[in-house]
N, C-alpha and C positions, 0 to 999 in steps of 0.2 A: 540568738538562740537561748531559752532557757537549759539550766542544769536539770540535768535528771540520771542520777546515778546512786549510787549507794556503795559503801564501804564495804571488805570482804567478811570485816568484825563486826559490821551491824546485818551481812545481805542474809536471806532466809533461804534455807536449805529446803528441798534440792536446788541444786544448780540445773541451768541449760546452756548448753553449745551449741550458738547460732552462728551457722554461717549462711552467707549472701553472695553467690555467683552471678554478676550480673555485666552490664556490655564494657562496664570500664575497669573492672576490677575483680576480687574477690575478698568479702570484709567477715572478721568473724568478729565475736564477744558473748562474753559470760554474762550468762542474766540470773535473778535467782529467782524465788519459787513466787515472787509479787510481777516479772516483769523488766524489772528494775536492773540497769545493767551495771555491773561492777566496778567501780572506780579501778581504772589502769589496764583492764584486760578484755582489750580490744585492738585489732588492726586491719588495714587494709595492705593487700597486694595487688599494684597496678598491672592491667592488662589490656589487649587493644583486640578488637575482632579482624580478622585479616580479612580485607576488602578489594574487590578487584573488579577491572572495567565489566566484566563478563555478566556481573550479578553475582556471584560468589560473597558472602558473607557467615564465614566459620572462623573456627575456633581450634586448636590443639587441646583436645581432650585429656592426653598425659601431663599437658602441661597445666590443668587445671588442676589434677591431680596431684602433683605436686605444690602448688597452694594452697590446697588445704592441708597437705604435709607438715608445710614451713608455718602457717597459721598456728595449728595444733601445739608444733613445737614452741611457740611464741608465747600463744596465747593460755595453754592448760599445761605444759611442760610434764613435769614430774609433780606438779600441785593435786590439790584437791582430791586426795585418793578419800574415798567414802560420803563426798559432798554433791557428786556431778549424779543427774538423775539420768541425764541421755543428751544424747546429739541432735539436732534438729539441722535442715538444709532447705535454704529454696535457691531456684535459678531461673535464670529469664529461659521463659514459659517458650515449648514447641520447638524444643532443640530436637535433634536426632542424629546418632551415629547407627553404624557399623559395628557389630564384632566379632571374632572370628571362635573357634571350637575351644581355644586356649585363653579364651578371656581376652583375648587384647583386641585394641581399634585397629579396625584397618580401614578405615574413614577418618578424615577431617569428621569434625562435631558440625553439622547444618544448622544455621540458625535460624528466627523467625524472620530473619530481614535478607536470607537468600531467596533470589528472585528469579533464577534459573529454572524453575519449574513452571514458570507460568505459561508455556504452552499448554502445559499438559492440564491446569486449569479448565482449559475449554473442553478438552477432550473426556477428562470427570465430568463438564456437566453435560456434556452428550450422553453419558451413557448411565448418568443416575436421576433419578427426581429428586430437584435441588432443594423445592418444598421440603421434602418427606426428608432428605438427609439431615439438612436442616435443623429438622421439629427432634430426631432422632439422638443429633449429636450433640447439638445446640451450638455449632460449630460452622461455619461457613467454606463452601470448595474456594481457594483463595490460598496464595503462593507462602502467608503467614502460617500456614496449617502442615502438617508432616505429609498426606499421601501425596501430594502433587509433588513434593518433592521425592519420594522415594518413585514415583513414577519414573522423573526424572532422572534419577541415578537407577534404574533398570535399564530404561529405554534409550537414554544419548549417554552416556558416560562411556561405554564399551564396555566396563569391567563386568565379570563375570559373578555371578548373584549366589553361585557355589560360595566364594571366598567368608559371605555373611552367614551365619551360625544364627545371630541375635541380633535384630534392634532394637535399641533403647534410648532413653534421654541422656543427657550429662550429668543429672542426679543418680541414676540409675547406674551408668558405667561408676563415680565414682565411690560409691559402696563397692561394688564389684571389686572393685583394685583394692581397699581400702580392707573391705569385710569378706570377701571370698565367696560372696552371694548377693544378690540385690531384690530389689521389689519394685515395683511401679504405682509409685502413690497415685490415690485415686486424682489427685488435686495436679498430678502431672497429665496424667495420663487422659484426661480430660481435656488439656489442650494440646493435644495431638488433632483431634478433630476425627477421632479414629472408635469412641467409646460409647454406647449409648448410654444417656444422660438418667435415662429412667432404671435399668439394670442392674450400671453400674460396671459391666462387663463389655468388654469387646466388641464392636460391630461389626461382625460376619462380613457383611455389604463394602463395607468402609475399606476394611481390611483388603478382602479381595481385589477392590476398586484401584488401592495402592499398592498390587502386584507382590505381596509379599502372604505368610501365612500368621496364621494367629499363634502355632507355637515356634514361630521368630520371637515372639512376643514376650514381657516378665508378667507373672501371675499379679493381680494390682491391690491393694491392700489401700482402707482407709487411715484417716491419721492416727487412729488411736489403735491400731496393727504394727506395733515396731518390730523391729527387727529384734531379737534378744537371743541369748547364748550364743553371739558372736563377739570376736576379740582379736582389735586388731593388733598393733605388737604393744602389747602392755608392757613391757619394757621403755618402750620410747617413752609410752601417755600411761602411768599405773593407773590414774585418772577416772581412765576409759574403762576398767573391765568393768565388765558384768552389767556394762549401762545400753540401755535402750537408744535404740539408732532409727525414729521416725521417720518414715517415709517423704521423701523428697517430694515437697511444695513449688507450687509454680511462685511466680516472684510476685504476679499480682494478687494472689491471694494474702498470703504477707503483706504486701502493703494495706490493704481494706481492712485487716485486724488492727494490728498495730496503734493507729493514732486516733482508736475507738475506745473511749470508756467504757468499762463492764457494763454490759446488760442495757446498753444503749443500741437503738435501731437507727445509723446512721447512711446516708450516701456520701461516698467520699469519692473526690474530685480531684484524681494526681495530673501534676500539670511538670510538669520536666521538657526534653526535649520532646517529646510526643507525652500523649496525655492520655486520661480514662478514666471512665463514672464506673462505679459499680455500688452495687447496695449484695448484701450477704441476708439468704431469702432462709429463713427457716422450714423449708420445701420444697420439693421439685415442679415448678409449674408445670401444671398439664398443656400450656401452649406455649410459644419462645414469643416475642414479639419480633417481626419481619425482619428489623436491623439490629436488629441485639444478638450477641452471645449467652450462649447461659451452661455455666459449666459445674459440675457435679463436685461437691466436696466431701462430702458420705453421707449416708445412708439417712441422712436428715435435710440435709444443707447443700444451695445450691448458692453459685456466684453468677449474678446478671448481670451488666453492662455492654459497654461498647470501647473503644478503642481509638482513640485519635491521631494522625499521623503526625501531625505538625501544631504543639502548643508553644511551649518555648522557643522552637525554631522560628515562631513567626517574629515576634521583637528582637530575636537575634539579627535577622535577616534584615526588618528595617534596619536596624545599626549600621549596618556595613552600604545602605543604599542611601539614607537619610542623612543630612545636617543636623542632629538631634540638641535640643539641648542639655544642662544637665538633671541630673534624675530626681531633683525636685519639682521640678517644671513639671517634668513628666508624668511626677504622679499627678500633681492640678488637673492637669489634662485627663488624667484617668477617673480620678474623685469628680469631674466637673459635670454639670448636670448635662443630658445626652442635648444635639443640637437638630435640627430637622433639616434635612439638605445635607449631614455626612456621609462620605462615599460610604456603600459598603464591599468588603473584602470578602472572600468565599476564600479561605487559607488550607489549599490543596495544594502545598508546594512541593511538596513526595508522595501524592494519589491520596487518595480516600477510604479507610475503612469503613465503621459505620461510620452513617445510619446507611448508605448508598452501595457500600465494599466499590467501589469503581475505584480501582489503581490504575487506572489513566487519567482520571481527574486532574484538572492543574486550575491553581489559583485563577480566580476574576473579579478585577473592579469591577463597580456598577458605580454608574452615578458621578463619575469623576470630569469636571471640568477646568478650565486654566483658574480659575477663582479660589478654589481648594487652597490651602497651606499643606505644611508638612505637619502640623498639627490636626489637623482633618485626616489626612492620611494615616496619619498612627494614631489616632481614634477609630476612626473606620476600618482598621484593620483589627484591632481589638475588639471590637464591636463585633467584627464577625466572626472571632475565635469564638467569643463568648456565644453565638449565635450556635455556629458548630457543636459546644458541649451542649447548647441545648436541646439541641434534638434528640442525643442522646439523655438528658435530665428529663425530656418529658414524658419516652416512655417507660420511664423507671419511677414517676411517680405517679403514672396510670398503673402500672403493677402494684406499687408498694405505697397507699394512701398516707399511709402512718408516719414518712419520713417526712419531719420538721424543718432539718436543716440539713448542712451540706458539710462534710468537710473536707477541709483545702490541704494539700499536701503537694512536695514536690518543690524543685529548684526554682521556678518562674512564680511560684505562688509564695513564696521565702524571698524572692528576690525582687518579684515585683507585686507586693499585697495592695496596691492601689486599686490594681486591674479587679480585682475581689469584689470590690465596690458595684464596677460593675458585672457582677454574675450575681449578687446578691439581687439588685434590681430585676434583672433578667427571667431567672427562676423565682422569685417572689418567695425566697425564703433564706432566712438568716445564712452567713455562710461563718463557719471557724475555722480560724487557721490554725492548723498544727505547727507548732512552735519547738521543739526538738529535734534533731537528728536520726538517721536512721529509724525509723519508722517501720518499713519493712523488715529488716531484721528481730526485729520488737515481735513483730505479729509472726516471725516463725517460732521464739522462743513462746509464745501463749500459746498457740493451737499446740504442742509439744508438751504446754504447763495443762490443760485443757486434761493429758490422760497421766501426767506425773506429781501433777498439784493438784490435785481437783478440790481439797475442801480450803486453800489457800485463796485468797482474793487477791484479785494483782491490781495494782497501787494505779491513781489516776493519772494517765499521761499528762501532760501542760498542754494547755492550746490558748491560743488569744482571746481577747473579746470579741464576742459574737459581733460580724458586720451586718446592719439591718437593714434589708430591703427599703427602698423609700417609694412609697406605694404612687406617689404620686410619677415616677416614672414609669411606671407599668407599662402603662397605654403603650410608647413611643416603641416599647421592646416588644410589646404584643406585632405592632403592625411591623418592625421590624421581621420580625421571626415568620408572618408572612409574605415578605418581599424575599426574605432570603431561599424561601421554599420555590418563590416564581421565578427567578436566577436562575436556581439548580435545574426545576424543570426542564427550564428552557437551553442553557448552555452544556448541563452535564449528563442529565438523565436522559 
């Protein structure tokens, strides 16, 4: 990983306090007015989503609460009085609690990966046009989304719907505890699946669909709307007074800034344990395309992509099935020119978002006979990851002509950059890989620097050498990418 930090005697004032609530932790650090994070002040706190046979997957919301307590304390102390320009916050995207008249949860935090609601999934699309919600919210009826789950906890839970005052995200509750008021970034609030995309405001429809009212709801505010004339105990943080408290970001949007150079028109490609394309559209499309998301970032800007369930997981998965060799081989295998006759893989190990949303989807060879090696197999299964982000790459450069190249971010793409090789080939345009850490945190600190820095230019991230498509593979991924569409056809759609 290259360095990329700056000293607190060379960094450029103002400062940002970013933090990053996401499914393994909660990471904060100081950035200053380029970007640039400051030598030594930065930390994570480990934490685990409580997961149960049921579909249950949440979180303890006071307890996140109190990480950014002990963060705060760690990381801004009693420093920086007169240097911090504001607070910035993102958290993984389409959480939702409970809270009660007194400000406190009286819910576990739901997260995007509770799956308890998916009855009520069908029951949403019986009684709405899926089209029309769709184009509306640019959001999908799907157990990843907040109404199916607040359905959910109306309709089977038994508890009484009196007890809830307010729903809100985890970004939103922890201002609330923190600041003694909150706001619903529009960049949150947008992956609710609850907001119309064109408006910017609430969907009536949505709303109602998800059995709750709109003034359950926080007023929503774009990012450059902070919160200001609030003060949490300036005692603890003197730091903190009088500094602006930016509306809490979804975590993907964070990430899509972050490991983008200024003023560059990028599709970035995170590949972790699930994965996702997006490009950041300077507009509201007036149509969503059929398998994309497209979600509202204010009053200019709009985030497109799609979502994948299983990137990383999928070569984790071989590991623990395969005799592999070791991870020089490996990449040969991945760098090596594609062969005609490899299985292909359709890597649906935990359902399918886009381009399909089918969460019953489960993985399919095609093509596999006793002749195969294990080396055809984990080629053939990379082959079809790579296939997977392409469906979602091609409608996002039917939208957006102008995108050149791609870049690569995330733990599988950092850990396994051979596989790049092939995606480069695949989508027929250079791919760079981002070469730093924390990224995401990076791009909460700009959209934050975006209304506290504005005449300030923030510094160029590092990234690799551009990997170049080799045109003479085209063909083989061409006709791949329609094989993989007659598979799906046929086994999943």
């Amino acid at each position: 990983m290259a360095s990329f930090d700056v000293s607190e005697k060379d960094a450029v004032v103002p400062f940002i306090v970013a933090l990053d609530v996401g499914s393994s932790g909660t990471r904060c650090c100081l950035y200053d007015a380029t970007g640039t994070p400051i030598t030594g002040r930065r930390l994570k706190v480990p934490h685990d989503f409580t997961t149960k046979s049921d579909g249950e997957v949440s979180i303890d919301p006071d307890l996140v609460v109190r990480e950014v307590e002990e963060l705060l304390d760690t990381v801004v102390g009693t420093d920086f009085v007169g240097q911090i320009g504001g607070v910035a916050i993102d958290t993984f995207a389409a959480s939702v609690l409970g809270v009660d008249e007194e400000d406190r949860a009286v819910t576990t935090c739901f997260t995007y990966a509770d799956s308890r609601g998916a009855e009520f999934v069908d029951q949403l699309r019986g009684a709405l046009d899926v089209d029309a919600s769709h184009e509306r919210t640019g959001a999908f009826l799907h157990t990843s989304y907040v109404p199916a789950r607040l359905r959910w906890w109306r309709d089977a839970t038994g508890q009484d719907p009196r007890r809830v005052a307010k729903w809100m995200s985890l970004g939103e509750y922890i201002y609330l505890r923190l600041l003694g008021k909150t706001v619903a970034g529009t960049a949150t609030a947008s992956w609710t699946g609850m907001i119309n995309r064109l408006t910017g405001q609430w969907d009536e429809s949505m709303v109602r669909a998800a059995g709750i009212e709109i003034e359950q709801l926080s007023s929503i505010a774009d990012p450059d709307e902070p919160l200001v004339d609030v003060n949490p105990d300036t005692e603890r943080w003197p730091g903190l007074r009088d500094v602006a408290w930016y509306p809490v970001i979804a975590d993907g949007l964070a990430s899509n800034i972050g490991p983008v150079p200024p003023g560059v028109s990028a599709c970035v490609m995170g590949a972790s344990t699930s994965g996702a394309m997006r490009v950041l559209l300077p507009k509201h499309p007036t149509q969503v395309p059929a398998g994309l998301w497209c979600y509202r970032i204010d009053r200019n800007r709009s985030l497109l992509g799609g979502a994948i369930n299983d990137a990383g997981r999928v070569p984790a998965w071989l590991a623990t099935l395969l005799q592999l060799p070791d991870q020089e081989e490996i990449d040969r295998w991945c760098r090596a020119a594609p062969e005609p006759g490899t299985p292909l893989f359709l890597p649906y190990l935990t359902g399918e978002r886009a381009t399909g949303w089918r969460a019953d989807a489960r993985g399919v060879f095609a093509g596999l006979f006793a002749g195969h090696t294990v080396r055809d197999i984990y080629r053939g299964s990379l082959e079809g990851l790579t296939q997977a982000y392409g469906r979602v790459a091609r409608e996002l450069f039917a939208v957006d002509p102008a995108i050149d190249h791609v870049v690569a971010t995330g733990g599988m793409s950092q850990g396994l950059p051979a596989w790049l090789h092939m995606v480069a080939d695949a989508f027929g345009k250079p791919v760079v890989p981002a070469t730093f850490k924390r990224s995401t945190l990076r791009g909460t600190a700009l959209l934050a620097l975006e209304h506290a820095a504005p005449d300030v230019t923030p510094a160029e991230p590092p990234v690799g050498t551009a990997i170049q498509p080799r045109v003479e593979h085209r063909d083989y991924y061409r006709a791949q990418a329609l094989e993989y569409e007659r598979i799906y056809r046929g086994v999943i759609a």
